[in-house]
C-alpha positions as CSV (number, residue, x, y, z in Angstrom):
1,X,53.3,73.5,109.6
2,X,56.2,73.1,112.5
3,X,57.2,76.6,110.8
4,X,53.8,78.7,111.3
5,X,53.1,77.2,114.8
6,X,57.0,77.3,116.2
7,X,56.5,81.5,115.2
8,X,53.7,82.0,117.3
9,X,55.2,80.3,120.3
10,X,58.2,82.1,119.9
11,X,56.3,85.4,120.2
12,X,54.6,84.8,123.3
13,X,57.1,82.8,125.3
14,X,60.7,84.3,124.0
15,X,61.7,85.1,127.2
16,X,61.5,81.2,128.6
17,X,65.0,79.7,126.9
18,X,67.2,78.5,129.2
19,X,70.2,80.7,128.4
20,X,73.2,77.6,129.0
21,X,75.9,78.3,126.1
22,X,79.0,80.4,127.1
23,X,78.9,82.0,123.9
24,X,77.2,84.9,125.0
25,X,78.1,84.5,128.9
26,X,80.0,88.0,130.7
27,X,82.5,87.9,133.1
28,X,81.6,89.6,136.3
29,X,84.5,92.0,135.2
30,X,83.0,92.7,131.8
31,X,79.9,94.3,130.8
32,X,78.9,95.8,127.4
33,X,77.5,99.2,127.6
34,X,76.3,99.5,123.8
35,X,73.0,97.6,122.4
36,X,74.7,98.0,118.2
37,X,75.4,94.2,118.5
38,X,71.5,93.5,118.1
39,X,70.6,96.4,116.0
40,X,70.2,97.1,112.8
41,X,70.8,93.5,112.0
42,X,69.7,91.1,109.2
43,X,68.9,88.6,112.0
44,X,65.8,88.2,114.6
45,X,65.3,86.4,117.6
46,X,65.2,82.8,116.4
47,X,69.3,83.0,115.6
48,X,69.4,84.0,119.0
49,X,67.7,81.9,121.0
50,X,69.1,78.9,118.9
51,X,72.3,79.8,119.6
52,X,71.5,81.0,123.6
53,X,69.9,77.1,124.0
54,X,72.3,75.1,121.7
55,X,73.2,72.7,124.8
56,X,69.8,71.9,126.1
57,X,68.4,71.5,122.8
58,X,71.8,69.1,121.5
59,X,71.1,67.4,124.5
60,X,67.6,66.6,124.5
61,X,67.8,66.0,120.7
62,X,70.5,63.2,121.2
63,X,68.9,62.1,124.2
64,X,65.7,61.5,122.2
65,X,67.2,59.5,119.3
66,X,68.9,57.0,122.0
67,X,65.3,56.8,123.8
68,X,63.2,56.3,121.0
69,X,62.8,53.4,119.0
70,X,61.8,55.0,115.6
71,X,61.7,58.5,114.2
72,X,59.9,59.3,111.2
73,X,58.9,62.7,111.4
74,X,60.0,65.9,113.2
75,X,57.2,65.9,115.3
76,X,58.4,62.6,117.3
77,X,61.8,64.7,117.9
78,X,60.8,67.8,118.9
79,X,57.5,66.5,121.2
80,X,60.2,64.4,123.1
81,X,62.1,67.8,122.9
82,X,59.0,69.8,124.6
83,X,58.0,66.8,127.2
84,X,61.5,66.9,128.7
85,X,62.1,70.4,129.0
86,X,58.5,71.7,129.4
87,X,60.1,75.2,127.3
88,X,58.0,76.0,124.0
89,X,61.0,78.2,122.5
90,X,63.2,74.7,122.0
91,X,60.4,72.7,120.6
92,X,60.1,75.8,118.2
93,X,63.7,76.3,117.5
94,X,63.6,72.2,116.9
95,X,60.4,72.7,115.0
96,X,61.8,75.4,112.7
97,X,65.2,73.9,112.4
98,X,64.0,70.1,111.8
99,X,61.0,71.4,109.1
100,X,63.8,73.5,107.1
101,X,66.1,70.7,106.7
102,X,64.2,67.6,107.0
103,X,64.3,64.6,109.7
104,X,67.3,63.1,108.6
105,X,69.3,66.1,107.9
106,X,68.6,67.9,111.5
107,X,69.4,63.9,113.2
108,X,72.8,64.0,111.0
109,X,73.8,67.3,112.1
110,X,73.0,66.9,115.8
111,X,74.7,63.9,115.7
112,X,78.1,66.0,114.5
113,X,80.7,65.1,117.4
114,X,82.6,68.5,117.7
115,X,79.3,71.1,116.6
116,X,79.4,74.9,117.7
117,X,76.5,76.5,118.5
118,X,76.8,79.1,115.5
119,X,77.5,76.5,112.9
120,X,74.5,74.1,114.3
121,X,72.3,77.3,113.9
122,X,73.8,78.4,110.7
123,X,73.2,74.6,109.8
124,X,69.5,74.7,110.5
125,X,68.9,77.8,108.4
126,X,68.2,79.6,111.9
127,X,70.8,81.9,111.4
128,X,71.7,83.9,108.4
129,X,75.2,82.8,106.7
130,X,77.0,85.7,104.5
131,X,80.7,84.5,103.3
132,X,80.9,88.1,101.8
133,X,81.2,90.1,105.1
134,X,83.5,91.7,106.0
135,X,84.6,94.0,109.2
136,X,87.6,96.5,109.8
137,X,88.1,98.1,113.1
138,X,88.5,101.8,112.7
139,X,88.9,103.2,115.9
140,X,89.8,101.7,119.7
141,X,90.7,103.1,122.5
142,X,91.4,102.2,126.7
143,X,90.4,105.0,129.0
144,X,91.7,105.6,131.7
145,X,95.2,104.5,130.0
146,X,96.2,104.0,133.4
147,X,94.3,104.0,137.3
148,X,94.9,102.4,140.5
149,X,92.9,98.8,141.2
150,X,89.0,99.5,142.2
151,X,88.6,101.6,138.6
152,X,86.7,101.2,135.7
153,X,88.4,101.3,132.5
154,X,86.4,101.4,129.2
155,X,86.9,99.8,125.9
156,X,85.7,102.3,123.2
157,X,86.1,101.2,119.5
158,X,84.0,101.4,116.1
159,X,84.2,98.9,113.3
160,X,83.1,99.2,109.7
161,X,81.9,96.6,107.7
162,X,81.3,97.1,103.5
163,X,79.1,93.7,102.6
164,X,77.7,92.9,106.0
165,X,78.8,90.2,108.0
166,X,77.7,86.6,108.7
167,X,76.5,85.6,112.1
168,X,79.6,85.8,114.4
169,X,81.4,86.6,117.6
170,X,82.9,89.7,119.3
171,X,85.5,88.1,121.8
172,X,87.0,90.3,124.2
173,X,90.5,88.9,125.9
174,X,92.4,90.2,128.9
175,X,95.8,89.2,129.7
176,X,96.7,89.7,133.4
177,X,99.6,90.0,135.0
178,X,99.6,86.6,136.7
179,X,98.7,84.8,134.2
180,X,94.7,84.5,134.7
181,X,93.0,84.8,130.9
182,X,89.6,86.5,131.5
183,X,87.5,86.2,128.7
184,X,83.9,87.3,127.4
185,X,82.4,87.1,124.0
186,X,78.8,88.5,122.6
187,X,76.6,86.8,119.8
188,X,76.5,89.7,116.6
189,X,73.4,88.6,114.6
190,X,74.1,89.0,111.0
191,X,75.1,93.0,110.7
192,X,74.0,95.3,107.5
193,X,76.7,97.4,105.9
194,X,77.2,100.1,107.8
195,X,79.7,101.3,111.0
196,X,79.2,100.4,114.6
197,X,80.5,101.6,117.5
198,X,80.8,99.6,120.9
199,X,81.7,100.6,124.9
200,X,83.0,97.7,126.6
201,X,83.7,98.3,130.7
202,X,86.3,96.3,132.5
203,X,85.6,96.5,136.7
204,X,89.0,95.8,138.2
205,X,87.4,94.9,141.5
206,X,88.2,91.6,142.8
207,X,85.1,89.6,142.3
208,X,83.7,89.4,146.0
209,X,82.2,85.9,144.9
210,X,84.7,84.3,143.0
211,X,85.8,81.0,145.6
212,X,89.6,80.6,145.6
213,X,88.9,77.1,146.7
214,X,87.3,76.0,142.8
215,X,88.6,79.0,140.6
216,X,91.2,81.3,139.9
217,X,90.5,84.9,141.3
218,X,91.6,87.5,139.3
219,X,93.1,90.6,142.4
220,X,93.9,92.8,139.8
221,X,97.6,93.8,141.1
222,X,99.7,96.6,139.5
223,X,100.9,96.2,136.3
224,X,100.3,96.0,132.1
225,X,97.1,94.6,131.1
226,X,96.9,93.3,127.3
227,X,93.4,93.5,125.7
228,X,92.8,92.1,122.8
229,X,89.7,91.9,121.0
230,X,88.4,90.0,117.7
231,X,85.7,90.2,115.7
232,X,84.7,87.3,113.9
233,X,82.2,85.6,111.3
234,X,80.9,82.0,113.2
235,X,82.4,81.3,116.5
236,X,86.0,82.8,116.6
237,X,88.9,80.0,116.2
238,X,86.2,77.1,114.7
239,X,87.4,75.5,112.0
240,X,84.0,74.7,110.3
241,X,82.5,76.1,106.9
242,X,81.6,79.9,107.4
243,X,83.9,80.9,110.0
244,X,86.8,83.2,109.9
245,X,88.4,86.0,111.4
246,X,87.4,89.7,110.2
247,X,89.7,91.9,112.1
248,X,91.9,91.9,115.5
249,X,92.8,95.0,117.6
250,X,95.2,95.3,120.5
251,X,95.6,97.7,123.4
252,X,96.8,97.7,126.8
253,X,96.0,99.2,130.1
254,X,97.9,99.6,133.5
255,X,97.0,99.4,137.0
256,X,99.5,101.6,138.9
257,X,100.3,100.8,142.4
């Protein structure tokens, strides 16, 4: 029942979540050129958005069972879900996620202390789990190799994958040279066999609205940048069930002076 109605909501509202994990947050240096990561994917918009509102929803959800007395059926969880966020795509990723599991199951794992967003999801049967995939990196590249500050260098690279791969994480790390990490990562929806290929640009402008007064600005100065990036099945680094790391490349630009 939750199932049939929580699909028509989701078509005509997808666009409402309230996008709040980091897992798919950019830094203002970063931006992905390529659209591979959602296509030609096993997955579809429910993994998605699951993932893209996993801190609303955990909160809500937790925030329900404290507030109400008794909960017998998902329908008591996931109304209290909709009247305190007013957003139709939670109470169908609550609806979907709750009716696949059952009551008690979706309260036990909400109630996990140290859930990520891709293992909740995988949890709920939102997101498509393959401990089969694989992926290899078979090409990367930095271009310009080296540039003066103000330039835009580009991350191009291609990975290959045999079995598929399970709902994951491409993380992209930069090393600077004083010592500020900037980091981005992208949701990849479960992936078909198949090769990929990806264009990642890094801006080395100084962000014009980055406040030195509550963070740590990254001014780009001359020197060797190490890039590393990881592909990975569940969140990269998690240590629950369904999680591991494919492949890691590393490469290296320089800002000359």
């Amino acid at each position: 029942m939750y199932k049939g109605i929580a699909l028509v909501i989701l078509v005509i509202f997808g666009g409402a979540a309230a996008h709040t994990h980091k897992i798919n947050a950019q830094s203002s240096h970063i931006r992905h050129f390529s659209l591979s990561l959602k296509e030609e994917n096993n997955a579809n918009d429910f993994c998605r958005d699951c993932v893209d509102t996993f801190d609303t929803l955990i909160y809500l959800v937790l925030d329900g069972i404290f507030e109400l007395s008794i909960i017998n059926t998902c329908d008591d969880i996931c109304n209290y879900v909709t009247e305190k966020s007013g957003s139709p795509v939670l109470y169908a990723i609550c609806a979907v996620g709750c009716d696949a599991v059952g009551i008690n199951e979706f309260i036990k794992i909400a109630k996990e202390v140290d859930l990520d967003p891709i293992y909740f999801c995988e949890s709920l049967k939102v997101c498509p789990i393959n401990d089969n995939g694989d992926a290899k990196f078979k090409s990367f590249a930095i271009l310009p190799s080296h540039a003066q500050a103000y330039s835009t260098f580009i991350l191009d690279f291609a990975y290959e994958s045999v079995n598929g791969t399970g709902t994951g994480q491409l993380v992209i790390n930069i090393q600077t040279v004083d010592d500020i990490e900037i980091s981005t990562t992208f949701l990849i929806e479960s992936l078909k066999p198949g090769r990929y290929a990806e264009r990642i640009s890094i801006d080395t402008s100084p962000d014009p609205t980055c406040d030195p007064g509550t963070a740590q600005c990254e001014q780009w100065y001359p020197g060797l940048y190490n890039v590393t990036v990881m592909i990975c099945n569940g969140e990269c680094g998690s240590h629950h069930p369904n999680s591991q790391l494919y492949d890691m490349v590393n490469g290296s630009f320089r800002i000359d002076k």
